[in-house]
N, C-alpha and C positions, 0 to 999 in steps of 0.2 A: 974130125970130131964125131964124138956117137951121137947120132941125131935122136931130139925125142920127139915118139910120136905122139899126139894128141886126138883119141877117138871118144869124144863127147859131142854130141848133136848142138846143130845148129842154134841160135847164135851162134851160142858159145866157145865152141870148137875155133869158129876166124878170131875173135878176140883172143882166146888163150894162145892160140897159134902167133897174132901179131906182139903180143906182150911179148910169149919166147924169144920172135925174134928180135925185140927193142937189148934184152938182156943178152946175144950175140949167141944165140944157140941155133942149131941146125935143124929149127922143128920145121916139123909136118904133120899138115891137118888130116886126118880121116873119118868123117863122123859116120862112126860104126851104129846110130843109133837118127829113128827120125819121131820129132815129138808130134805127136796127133791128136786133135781135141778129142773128148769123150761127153758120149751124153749126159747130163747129170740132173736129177733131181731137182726142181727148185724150191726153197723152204722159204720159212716165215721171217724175217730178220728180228720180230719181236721178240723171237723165241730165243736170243742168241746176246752176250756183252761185245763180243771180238773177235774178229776172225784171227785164226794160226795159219800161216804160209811158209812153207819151206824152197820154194823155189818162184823164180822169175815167171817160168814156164804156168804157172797159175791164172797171168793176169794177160800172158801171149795167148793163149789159145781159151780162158772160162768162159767166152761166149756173151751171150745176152743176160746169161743168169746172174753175172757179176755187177748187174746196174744197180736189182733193188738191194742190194748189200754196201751200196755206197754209204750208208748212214753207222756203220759196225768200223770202228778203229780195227789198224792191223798189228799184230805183233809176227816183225819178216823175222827170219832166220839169219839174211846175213845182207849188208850193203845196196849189194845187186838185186835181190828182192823186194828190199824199201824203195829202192828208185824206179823199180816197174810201179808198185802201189802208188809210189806218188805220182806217176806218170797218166796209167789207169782213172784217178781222181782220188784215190784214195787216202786218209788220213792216218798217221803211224801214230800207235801205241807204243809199241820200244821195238829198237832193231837188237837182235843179236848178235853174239860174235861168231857163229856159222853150227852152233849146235842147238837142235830142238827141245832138246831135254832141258839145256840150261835157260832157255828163253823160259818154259813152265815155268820155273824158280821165281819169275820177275813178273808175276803177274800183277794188275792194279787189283785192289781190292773186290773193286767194283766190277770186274771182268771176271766172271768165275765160270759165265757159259758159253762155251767156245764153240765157236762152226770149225773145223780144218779142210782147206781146200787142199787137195794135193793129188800126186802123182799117183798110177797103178803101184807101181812100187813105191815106198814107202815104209819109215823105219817106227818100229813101234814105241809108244811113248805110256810113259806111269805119269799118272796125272795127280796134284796135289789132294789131298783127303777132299778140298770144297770145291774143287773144279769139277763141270761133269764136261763132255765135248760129243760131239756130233762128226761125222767125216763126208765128204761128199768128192770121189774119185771126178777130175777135171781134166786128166790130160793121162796118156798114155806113153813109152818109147817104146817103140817098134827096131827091135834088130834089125842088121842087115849081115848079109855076110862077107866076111874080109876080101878085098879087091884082090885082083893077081898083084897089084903095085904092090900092097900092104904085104903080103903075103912072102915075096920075097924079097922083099925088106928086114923083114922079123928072121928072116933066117941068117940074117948075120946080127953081131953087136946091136941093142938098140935100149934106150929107156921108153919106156910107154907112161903116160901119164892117167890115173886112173882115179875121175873126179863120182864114182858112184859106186855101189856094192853091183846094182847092176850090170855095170861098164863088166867089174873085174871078170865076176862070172860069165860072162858073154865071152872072151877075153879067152878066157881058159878054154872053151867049150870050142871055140875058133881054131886054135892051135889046135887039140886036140883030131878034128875034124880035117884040118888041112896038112897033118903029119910037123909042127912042125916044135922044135924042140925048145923048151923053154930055158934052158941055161943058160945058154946066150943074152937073155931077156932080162931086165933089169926095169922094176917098176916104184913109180913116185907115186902114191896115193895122199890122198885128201884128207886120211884118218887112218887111223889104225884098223877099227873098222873093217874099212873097205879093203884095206890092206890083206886084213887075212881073208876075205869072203875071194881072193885068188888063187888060194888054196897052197902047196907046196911045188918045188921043186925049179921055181924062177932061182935067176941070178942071184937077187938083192930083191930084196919086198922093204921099202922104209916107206916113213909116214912125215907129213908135214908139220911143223912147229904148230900149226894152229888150218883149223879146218876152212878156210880159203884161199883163191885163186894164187895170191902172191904169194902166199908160203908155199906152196904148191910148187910154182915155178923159180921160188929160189932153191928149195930143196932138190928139182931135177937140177939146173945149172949146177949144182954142187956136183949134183952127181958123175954129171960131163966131165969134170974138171979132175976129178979125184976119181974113177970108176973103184966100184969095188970085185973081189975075188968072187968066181962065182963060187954062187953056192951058200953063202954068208947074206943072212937077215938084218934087217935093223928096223929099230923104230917103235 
């Protein structure tokens, strides 16, 4: 079986990995990436209706600044986000279904001024005409570079799974750097997105049904099952 690899940072990396292999796939973990707090700013919570959170990694590593913000409802991005918040102490406004853009659409009325906690990287967002928002950088991913394991692994057959724009890009720059050929390589992203931020010349570049873990990982298992010709996109 062509094994897929999964190079997204800790947690996350051992659960995606353990779900692959509940679904009978030959994965392997590599987290090409390590998440690090960052200093931040801390503000007035008066000044604010609701915090926006796109990732887990917000309420793992915000620190001490995240206490006087207990009283600001959150609007998570996807599942895994709400149940850090709610874990955290915090109280959900509405969970999304894994896109930032579409959670703005759902704002309460009454939430029109928004804190965003989030990552260094971070994808930009159009704000409704009455929303104004604030951002305050909370956590960072620090590359790493691909292990000799990884390394000659990728030089035969392999699906990589690709849960960030960041990942892909890193991804490419890796290969590139350690001579090694992408055609063979065949990648399952999280979005289309992210999908194209790998740029050309992979196996197969496709995208998941819906931008979370399980689509994710059904789409790779698809891909095990059925490989496709290299050279040929989808998604």
């Amino acid at each position: 079986m062509v094994p897929l690899v999964i190079i997204r940072p800790e947690p996350g990396n051992a659960a995606s990995t353990a779900a692959a292999r509940t679904l009978h796939m030959d994965a392997l973990g590599f987290p090409l990436f390590e998440v690090v707090p960052k200093s931040w700013e801390a503000v007035l919570p008066g000044r604010y209706d609701a915090l926006l959170v796109g990732s887990a990694n917000v309420f793992r590593h915000g620190g001490r600044g995240l206490a006087a913000l207990h009283g600001l409802p959150v609007y998570a991005v996807g599942e895994a986000t709400a149940a850090a918040a709610r874990a955290a102490g915090f109280v959900l406004a509405n969970t999304g279904a894994g896109a930032m853009q579409a959670l703005l659409g759902e704002l309460d009325k009454g939430h029109q001024r928004l804190l965003r906690l989030t990552g260094q990287e971070r994808v930009g967002l159009a704000l409704p005409k009455s929303a104004t928002m604030d951002e305050r950088v909370v956590y960072a991913s620090q590359p790493r570079a691909l292990p000799a394991e990884l390394a000659a692994l990728l030089r035969e057959p392999a699906i990589v799974a690709l849960h960030s724009a960041e990942a892909a890009h890193h991804l490419t720059a890796e290969c590139v750097r350690c001579g090694i050929r992408r055609a063979p390589i065949r990648l399952a992203a999280l979005s289309p997105r992210i999908g194209a931020a790998a740029g050309e010349g992979w196996g197969e570049v496709a995208a998941g049904a819906r931008p979370d873990d399980k689509a994710l990982l059904a789409l790779a298992r698809q891909m095990c099952q059925d490989p496709w010709p290299a050279g040929r996109n989808s998604g």
